[in-house]
N, C-alpha and C positions, 0 to 999 in steps of 0.2 A: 180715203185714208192714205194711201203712197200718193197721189198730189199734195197730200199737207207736208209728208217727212219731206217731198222734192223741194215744195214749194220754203219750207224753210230749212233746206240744205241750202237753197239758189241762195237766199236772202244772208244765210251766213257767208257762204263764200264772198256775196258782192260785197259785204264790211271789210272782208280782205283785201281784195284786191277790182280794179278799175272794173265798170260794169260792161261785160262782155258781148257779142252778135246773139243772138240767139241760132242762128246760121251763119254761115259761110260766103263769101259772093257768090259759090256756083250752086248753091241751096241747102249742101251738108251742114248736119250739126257740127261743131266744132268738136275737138276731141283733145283733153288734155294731155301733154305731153311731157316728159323731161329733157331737158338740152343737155345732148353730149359734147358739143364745141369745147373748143379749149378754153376760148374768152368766157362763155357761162356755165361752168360744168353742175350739171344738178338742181339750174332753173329750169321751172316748170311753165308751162306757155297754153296757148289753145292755139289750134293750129287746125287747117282743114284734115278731111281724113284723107284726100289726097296732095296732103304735104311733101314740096318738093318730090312730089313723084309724077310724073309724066304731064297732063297737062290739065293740074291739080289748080287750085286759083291762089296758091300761097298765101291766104291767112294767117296772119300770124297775131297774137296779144300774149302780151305777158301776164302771167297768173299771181306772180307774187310781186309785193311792191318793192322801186326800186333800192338798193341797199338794205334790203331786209336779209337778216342771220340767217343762215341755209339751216335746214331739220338737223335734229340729233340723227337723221336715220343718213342724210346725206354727209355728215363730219365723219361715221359711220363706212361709210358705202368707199368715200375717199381714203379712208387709214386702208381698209382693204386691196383700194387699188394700189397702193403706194408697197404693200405687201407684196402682192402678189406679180408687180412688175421685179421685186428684188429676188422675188423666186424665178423668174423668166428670165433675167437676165443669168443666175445662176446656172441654170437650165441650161440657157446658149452658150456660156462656157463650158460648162463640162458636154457638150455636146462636137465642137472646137476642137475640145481636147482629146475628146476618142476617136474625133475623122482623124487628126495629123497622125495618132498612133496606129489608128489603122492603116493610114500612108503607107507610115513609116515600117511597119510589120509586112507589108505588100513587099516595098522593097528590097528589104533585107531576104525575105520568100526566093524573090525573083534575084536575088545575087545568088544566094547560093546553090538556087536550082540551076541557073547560069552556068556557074563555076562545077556545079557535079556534070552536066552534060557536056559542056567545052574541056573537061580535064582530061577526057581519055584522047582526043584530037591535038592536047599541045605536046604531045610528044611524037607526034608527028610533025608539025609546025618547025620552019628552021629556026 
């Protein structure tokens, strides 16, 4: 029974996209992936499971065909990041903004604790 759902899970995916290893060159199954690069943000690929990690056999195929429209969950996933980068940069200004004022609060501190401990000393001073 789970070989027939796998076996026509396989069979739809391969209508998708190009027909894949069944392994790896170093004998792992392959493992799908989504790409965070800049150039494919949110393609998905089969990739060893030791992908670009130590001295993995670098597999790589793509899962989906080329110029095919990225998911609803990826136009999705991207409005969020586009978000949540304008909250971060927010973030690092008002962050910016309370170190210089803290600076700036430090030194005025240190003037006029300066000024109270040098004032009884400038009347002695010629």
């Amino acid at each position: 029974m789970a070989s027939q759902s796998q076996s026509s899970t396989y069979s739809r995916s391969n209508n998708k996209t190009h027909k894949r290893m069944s392994t790896c060159y170093c004998g792992h199954r392959p493992v799908l992936r989504t790409s965070s690069m800049v150039e494919n943000p949110g393609r998905r690929f089969w990739g060893c499971v030791n992908f670009q990690v130590g001295e993995g056999c670098d597999y790589f195929t793509c899962a989906d065909a080329e110029g095919q429209e990225p998911t609803p969950q990826v136009a999705k996933l991207k409005n969020k990041v586009a978000i949540l980068k304008g909250k971060l940069s927010v973030a690092e200004r008002n962050l910016w903004v309370a170190i210089a004022l803290g600076l700036v609060g430090w030194m005025v501190a240190m003037f006029l604790l300066f000024d109270r401990v040098i004032s009884p000393f400038k009347i002695l001073l010629p």
